[in-house]
N, C-alpha and C positions, 0 to 999 in steps of 0.2 A: 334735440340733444345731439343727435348724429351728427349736423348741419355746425355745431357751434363748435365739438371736440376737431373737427375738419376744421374749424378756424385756426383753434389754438394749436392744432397741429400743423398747421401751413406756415404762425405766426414763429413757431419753435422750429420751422425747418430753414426760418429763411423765404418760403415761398413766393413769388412775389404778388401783390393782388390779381394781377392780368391774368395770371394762372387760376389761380383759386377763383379767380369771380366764371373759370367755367364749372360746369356741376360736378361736383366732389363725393364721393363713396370712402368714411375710412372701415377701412377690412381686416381684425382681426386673425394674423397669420393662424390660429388654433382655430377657426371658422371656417379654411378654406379643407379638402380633402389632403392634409399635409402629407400622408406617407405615399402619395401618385408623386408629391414634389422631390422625395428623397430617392439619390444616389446613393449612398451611402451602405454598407451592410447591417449594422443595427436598427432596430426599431426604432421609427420619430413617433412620440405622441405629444396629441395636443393638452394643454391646462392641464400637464404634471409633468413631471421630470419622468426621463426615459425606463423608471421602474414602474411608473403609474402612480407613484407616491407624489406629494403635492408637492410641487413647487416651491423649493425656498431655498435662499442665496443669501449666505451673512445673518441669520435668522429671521430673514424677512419672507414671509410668502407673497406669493402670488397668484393671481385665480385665472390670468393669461396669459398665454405663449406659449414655446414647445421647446419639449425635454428631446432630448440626444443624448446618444451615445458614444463614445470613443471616436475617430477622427468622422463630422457628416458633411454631408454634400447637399445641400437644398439647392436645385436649379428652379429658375421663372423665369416666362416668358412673357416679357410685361408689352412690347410693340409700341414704344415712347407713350404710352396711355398713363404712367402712374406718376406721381407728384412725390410722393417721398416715401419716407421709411424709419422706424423708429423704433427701439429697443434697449431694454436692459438685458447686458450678458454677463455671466461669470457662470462659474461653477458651482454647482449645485453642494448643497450640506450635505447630502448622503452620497458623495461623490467620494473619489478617490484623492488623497489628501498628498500624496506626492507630487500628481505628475503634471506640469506646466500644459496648459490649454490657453491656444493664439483662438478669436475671432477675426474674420475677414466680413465683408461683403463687397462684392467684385460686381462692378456694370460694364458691360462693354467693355471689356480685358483692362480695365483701370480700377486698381484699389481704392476703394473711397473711404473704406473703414479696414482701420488697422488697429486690436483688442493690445497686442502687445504680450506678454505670455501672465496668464492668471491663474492664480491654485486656489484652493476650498479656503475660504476666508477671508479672502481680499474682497472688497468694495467692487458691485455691480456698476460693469462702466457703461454709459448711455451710447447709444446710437443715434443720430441725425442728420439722415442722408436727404440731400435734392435731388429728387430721379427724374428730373425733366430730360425728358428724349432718349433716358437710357431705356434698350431694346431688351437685353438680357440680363439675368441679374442672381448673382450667386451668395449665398449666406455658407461659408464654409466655417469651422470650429478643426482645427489641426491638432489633433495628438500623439506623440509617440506611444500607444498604448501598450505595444508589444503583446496583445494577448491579454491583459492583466482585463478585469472587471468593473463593471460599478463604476465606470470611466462615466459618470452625467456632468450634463453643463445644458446652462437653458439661453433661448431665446425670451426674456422675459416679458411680459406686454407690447410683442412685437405686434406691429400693422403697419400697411400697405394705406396707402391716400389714393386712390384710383380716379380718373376722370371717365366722366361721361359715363358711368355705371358698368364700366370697364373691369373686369378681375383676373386678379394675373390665373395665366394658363403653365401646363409643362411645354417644354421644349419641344419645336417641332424636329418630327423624324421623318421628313418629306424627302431623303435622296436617294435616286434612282435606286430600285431593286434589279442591278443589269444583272443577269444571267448568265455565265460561263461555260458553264458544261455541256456537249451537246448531248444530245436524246441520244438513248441506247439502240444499239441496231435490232433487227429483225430476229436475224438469226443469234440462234443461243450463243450464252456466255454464261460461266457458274462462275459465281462470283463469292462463294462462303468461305469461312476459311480453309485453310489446307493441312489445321494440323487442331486434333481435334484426343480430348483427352476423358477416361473413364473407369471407374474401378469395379475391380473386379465381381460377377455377378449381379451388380446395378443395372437399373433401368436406363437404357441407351436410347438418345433420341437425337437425329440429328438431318435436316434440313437442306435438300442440294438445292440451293438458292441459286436460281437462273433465273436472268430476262431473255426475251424472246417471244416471239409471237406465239401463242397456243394454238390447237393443243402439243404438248411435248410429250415426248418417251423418254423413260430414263432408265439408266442401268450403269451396272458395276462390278468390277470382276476385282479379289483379291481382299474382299471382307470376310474378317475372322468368322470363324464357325461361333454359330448363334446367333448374328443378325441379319436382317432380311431387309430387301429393299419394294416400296411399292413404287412400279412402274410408271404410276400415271400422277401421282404427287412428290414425286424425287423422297418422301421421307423412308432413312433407314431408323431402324428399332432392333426392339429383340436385350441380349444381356451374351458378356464374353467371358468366360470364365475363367480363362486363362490369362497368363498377364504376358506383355510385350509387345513389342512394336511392328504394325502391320501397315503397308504402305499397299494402299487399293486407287484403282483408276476408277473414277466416276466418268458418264456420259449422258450428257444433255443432245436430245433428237426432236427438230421439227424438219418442216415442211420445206424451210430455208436453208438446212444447214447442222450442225454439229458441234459439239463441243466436247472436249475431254481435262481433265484434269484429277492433277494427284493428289490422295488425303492420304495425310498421317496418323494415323490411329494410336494414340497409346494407352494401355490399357495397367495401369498404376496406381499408385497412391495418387495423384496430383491430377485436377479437375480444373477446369478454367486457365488453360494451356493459351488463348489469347484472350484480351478482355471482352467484359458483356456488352453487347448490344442490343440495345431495344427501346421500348418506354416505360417510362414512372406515371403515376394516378397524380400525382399530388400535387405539382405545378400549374397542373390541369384542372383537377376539380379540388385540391384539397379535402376537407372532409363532406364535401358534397358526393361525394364519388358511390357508387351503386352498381350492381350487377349489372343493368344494361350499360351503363356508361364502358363498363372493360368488356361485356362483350363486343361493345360498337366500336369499341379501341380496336381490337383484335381482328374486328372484321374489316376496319381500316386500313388497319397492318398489311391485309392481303392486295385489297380495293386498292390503294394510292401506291401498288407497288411497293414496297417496303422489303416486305420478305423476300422480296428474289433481289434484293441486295444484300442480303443477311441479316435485318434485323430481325430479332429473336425471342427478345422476352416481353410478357407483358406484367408487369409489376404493380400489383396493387399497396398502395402505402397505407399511412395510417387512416383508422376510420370506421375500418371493415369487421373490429373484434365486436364478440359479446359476452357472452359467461363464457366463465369454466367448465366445463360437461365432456359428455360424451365417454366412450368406453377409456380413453386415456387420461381422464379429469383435463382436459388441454381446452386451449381460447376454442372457443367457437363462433362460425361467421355471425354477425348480430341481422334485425330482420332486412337490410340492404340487401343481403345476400342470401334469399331463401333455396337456392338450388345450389350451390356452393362449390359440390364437386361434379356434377353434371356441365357447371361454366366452366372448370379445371379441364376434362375431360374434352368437350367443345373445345377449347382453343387449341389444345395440342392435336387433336384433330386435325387444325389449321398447319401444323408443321410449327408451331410456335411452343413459347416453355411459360411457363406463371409463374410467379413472383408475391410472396407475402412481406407484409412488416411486423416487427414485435421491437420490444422493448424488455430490458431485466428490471426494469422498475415496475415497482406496484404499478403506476398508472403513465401512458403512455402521454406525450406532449401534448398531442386531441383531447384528451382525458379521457381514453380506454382503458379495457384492461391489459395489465403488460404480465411480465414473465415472473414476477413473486409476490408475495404477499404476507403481512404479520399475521394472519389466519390460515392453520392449517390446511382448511380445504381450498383458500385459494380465490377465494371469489371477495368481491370489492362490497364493502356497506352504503348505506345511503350516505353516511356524512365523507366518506371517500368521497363517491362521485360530487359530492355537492365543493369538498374541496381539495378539488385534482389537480392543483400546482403541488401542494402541501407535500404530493407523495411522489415523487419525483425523483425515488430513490431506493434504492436495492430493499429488498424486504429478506426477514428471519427466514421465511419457506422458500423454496425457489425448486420452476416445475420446467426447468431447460429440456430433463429427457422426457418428458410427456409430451410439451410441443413438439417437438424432434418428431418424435414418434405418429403423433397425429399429420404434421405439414408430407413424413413420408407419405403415409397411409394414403391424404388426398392425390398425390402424389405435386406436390408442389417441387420446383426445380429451382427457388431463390429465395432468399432471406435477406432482407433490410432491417440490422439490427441497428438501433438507435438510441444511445443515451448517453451520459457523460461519461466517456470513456475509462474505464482501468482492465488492466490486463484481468483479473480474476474471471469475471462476466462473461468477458472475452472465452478465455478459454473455456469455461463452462459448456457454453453453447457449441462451440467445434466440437467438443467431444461429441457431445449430444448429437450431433448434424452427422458425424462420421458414422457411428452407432447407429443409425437411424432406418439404415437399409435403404438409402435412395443417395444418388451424387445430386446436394442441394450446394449450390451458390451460396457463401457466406459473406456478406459485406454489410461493415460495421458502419454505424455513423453517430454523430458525426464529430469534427476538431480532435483526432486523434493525437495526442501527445507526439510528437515529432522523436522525443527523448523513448519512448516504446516503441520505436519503429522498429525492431528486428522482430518483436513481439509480435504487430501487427503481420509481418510477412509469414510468420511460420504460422502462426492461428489462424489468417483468416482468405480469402480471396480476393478481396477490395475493402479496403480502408479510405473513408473520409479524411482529407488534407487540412480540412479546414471549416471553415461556418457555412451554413445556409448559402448558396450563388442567389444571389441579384440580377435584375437582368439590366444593368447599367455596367457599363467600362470600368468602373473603380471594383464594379464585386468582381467583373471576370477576373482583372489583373490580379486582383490580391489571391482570388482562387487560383489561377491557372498561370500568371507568369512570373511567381515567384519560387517557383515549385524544382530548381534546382537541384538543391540540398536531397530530397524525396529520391532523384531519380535513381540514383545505384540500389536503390531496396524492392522498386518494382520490378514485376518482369512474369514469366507465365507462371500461373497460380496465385500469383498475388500482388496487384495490381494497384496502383497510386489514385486512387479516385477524387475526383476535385468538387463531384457533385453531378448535378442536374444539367443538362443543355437548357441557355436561354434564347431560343428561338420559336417563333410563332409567337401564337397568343398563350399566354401565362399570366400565373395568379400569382406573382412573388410579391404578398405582403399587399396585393390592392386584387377588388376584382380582375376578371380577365381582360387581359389587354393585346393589345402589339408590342411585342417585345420591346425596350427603348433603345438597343443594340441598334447602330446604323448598318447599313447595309456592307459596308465596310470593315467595321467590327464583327458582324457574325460571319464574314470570312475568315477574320482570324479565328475567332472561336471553337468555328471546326477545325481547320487547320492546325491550334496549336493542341487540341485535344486531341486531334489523332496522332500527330510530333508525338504526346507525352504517352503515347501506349495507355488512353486512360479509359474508363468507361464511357461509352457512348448511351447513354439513355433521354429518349428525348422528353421534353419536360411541358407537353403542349398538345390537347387537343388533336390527335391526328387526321381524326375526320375535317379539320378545318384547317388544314395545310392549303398554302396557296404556290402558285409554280414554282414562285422564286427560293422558299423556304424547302420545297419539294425536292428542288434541284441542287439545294446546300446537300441533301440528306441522301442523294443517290447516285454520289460521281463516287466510283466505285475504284477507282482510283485514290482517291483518300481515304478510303476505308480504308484499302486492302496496307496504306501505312501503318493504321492505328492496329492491323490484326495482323501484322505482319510474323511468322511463325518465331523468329531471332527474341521478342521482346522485350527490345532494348529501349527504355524513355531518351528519346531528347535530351542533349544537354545545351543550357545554354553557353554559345563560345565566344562570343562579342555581344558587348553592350557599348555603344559611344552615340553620341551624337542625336538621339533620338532614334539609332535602328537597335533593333533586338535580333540577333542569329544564333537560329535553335536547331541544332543541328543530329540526325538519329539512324544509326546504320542499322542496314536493313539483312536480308539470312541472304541475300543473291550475293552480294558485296556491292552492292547501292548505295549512296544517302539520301534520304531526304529532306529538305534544307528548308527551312521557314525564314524570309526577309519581312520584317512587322516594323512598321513605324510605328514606335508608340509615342512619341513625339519625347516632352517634356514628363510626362506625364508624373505627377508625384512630387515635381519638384518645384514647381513657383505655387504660389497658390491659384491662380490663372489658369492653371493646366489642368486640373479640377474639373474645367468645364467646356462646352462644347459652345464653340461661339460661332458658330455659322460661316467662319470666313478660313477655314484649315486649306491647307495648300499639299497638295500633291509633292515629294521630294523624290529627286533625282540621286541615285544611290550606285556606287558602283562596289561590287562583290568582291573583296583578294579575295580569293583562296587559297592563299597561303596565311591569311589573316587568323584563320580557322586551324592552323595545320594540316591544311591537305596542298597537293603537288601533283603537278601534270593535267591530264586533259581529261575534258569530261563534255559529255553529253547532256544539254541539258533539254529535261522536258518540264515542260507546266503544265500543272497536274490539274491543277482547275478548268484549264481548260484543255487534257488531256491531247498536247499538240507538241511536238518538238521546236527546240527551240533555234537547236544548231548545234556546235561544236568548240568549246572554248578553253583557252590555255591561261590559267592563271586568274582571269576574271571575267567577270559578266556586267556591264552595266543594265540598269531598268530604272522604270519608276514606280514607287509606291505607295498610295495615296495614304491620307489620314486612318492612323488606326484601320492600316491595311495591309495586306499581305501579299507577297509573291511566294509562292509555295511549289519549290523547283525537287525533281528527283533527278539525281547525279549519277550518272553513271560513267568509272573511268574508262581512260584505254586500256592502265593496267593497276593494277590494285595498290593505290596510295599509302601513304603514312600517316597517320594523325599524329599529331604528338601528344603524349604520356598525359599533357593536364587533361585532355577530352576523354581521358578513358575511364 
């Protein structure tokens, strides 16, 4: 049967015999592990449309092919092995009835199929491509969706004709992991921030993150009365109870050498004075995640070096709830977690902070329990749990100061709240978190209304910018470089969050993998994440960091932009030609400048995809282009070297969806002009 549909599918392509007479495989694109194949930030599945509902186009169903979402990106890596390709597309009946939806499929940067723009109702148009000798091979669907929903459209009885038992593969990411930054010296260096915020009477905890060889001594003169410093693991403690601004000298002592450096203390309403740092559970394990797993995160954190560059928190997401109980009726850790706050206790031990999830929905996105309930006491039924999309939304009861009250108690230092965002919720829980008697970290998520953004700055600490990060080029950019508009509303206390770091191995939407981000790509990544002043939380496995990923995460040099005490986000000041210049002054009177090729990107449908043959571009910097004047000193920060001395420009080069990431320093303090400010 296999054997004869491979005819009629060879006879319908054009095929020609010489081809077909060698052995044939045809492959149901909904048979292969489809969501490894998608770029894209929506969910692809297979044999239903992108709600999981069945497939049907014009009232016709279908029992083959894969539903999509709003604009998708399926890349393959086919190596001249496949014969053709074949599909019905339009837009799906429970799709969105407005908005024009183009298909493409792209081989080897040449259009072969062009849909032409299609809305809910029109006639599924066929596909019948000859893939002979094409290497790469893209299935895009283009929509202006703007945010809007329910944007489906299918690949209908799509499949692949494969020779020699051949099946397409993802795209390889085999280029060089080179290394930039060099290894930290011997002698100390504190590298944490230098301005560090706390209200009054709160439990104070904070971390003199240095490298250096061990063992160190450490010490500090000019910390307000009530906090104490231990010697031999740099952490200060204790609680201030006076409020104002106290400016103390730390000092890092080994064997080698010395270090000093000045922290700012303010002791206020306002916490999270630069953005968090640290790791999240969930990219990592998802709801696999369990008490050793964050103990082995944390002990990682120390182990791989982490912490003596300042990272800080260890965040466990969703997963971890059980019942309601306990002396505040509040979630309780479920049996993952049988020692709960003896792990809490442990890791801060370590000079590090902990981090919870919750949700104001009855039931959290994993299907936990979240923070309300249509039952007074608050606890979920069986037919709940049995149908946990169903409640996915705010309940009559709602137990904000209870949780408050209990994450104080464990003594938890962050909050990942999560659910379809409205200001109400929102403030609920601030209050709850202020009242609570501990300074906890409030950051919302996720797709925060752009239109509530002054909301989100005075409620909360970090607001989600947008959807779920992917760890493909198209989720970074939509997360992270279109983020513009956001930057005048973040800054300290309340910070523009874009998401999760995709680096290492992560689980976004497939088991764990290698990030599909080239090596050139997660330079920009950090880079423009630390430009946008945003949260740095890494999203991966830390016990299974490798040098080159290792080395992304400890040029402290980059850091010290993204925590820089001014916290001003990046703005971008030029777009043309394929460069992006994101540009972000700093509290010295610095800038630090991000040069990104992001080529075309967005704008043919070609640009989509990653075709093996990207070219390095020669780019020369005005600096008047920017509004700035006169002379500067430039250093590259990635690879922490000066560069020279320059008047007006800088030429360089920089490779595909790659960055030069220069700090600016003038002779004498320049002008920007009025639109960068």
């Amino acid at each position: 049967m296999i054997k004869l549909r491979g005819l009629l599918f060879a006879l319908i392509c054009g095929i020609g015999a010489k081809t077909y007479a060698q052995k044939t495989t045809a492959i149901w694109l909904d048979d292969l592990t489809i969501k490894s194949f998608s770029e894209g930030i929506p969910a692809v599945l297979g044999k239903t449309n992108a709600a999981g509902d069945s497939m049907l186009m014009n009232r016709q169903y279908f029992n083959h092919g894969v539903g999509v979402n709003a604009t998708s990106i399926l890349a393959f890596y086919l190596d001249g092995k496949a014969a053709g390709f074949t599909a019905l597309v339009g837009v799906d009946d429970k799709g969105n009835k407005e908005l024009p939806h183009t298909f493409y499929v792209i081989g080897d940067r040449k259009i072969l199929f062009d849909s032409g723009e299609m809305k809910l109702g029109d006639t599924p148009k066929k596909v019948s491509i000859d893939l002979t000798g094409i290497k790469r091979l893209g299935l895009l669907v283009k929509v202006n969706d703007e945010g809007r929903t329910k944007v489906y459209s299918n690949w209908a009885n799509a499949q692949f004709v494969m020779l020699d038992n051949h099946r397409p593969t993802t795209i390889p990411n085999s280029d060089e992991k080179y290394i930039l930054t060099p290894t930290s010296p011997k002698t100390p260096r504190i590298n944490s921030a230098t301005i560090f915020g706390a209200t009054p009477n709160n439990p104070f905890l904070y971390t003199i993150a240095t490298t250096g060889e061990r063992p160190m001594q450490f010490s500090a003169s000019g910390l307000p009365k009530g906090l104490s410093l231990d010697e031999k693991t740099g952490i200060i403690s204790g609680k201030v109870a006076q409020r104002g601004t106290y400016v103390a000298t730390l000092n890092a002592k080994n064997a080698l050498g010395e270090a000093t450096k000045k922290l700012t203390i303010k002791i206020g309403d306002t916490i999270a004075l630069t953005p968090p740092i640290g790791w999240n559970g969930w990219n990592s394990w998802a709801r696999n995640i369990d008490q050793e797993k964050v103990i082995a995160s944390a002990d990682a954190m120390v182990k791989m070096g982490l912490r003596d560059h300042g990272w800080t928190y260890i965040n466990i997401d969703d997963a971890w709830q059980g019942k309601r109980g306990g002396k505040f009726n509040a979630i309780q850790p479920n049996e993952k977690f049988p020692k709960f706050g003896d792990m809490v206790a442990y890791i801060q031990g370590l000079g590090l902070k902990v981090g919870v999830y919750s949700t104001p929905m009855i039931t959290s996105y994993a299907g936990y329990i979240g923070g309300s309930s249509n039952f007074e006491n608050g606890q979920l039924t069986d037919s709940i749990v049995a149908n946990k999309r169903a409640f996915r939304y705010v309940g009559k009861y709602r137990f904000e100061t209870n949780d408050a009250r209990q994450l104080a108690d464990w003594g938890i230092d962050y909050l990942k709240y999560d659910w379809r965002i409205e200001v109400p919720s929102a403030e609920r829980m601030s209050v709850a978190l202020k009242q609570s008697g501990r300074d906890i970290l409030y950051s919302i998520s996720n797709s925060a209304p752009f239109a509530n953004v002054k909301d989100w700055a005075r409620l909360t600490n970090s607001y989600r910018t947008g959807p779920d990060i992917r760890d493909s080029w198209n989720s970074l950019f939509v997360s992270a470089f279109t983020l513009d508009k956001w930057a005048p509303y973040g800054g300290p206390g309340h910070w523009n969050d874009p998401d999760m770091m995709i680096v290492g191995n992560v689980t976004t939407g497939t088991q764990l993998h290698p990030t599909r981000l080239t090596p050139d790509e997660q330079y920009s990544h950090v880079s423009l994440f630390s430009l946008l002043a945003a949260p740095l939380l890494i999203g991966c496995p830390i016990e299974q960091l490798d040098p080159f990923t290792l080395n992304l995460l400890t040029n402290d040099e980059v850091i010290a932009i993204d925590q820089d005490p001014l916290g001003k986000s990046a703005r971008l000041v030029m777009d043309e030609k394929g460069i992006q210049i994101w540009l972000k002054p700093l509290e010295d009177g610095s800038y630090a400048v991000g040069l990104f090729n992001v080529g075309d990107f967005g704008k043919t449908p070609e640009s989509y995809f990653r075709w093996g043959d990207e070219a390095t571009k020669s780019f020369t910097f005005n600096f008047t282009k920017i509004g700035l004047s006169g002379k500067y000193r430039l250093r590259d920060v990635w690879r922490q070297k000066d560069v020279g001395t320059f008047t007006g420009s800088f030429k360089t080069d920089i490779r595909h969806h790659g960055v030069v990431l220069l700090r600016m320093f003038p002779g004498k303090q320049p002008k920007i002009s009025q639109k960068h400010d």
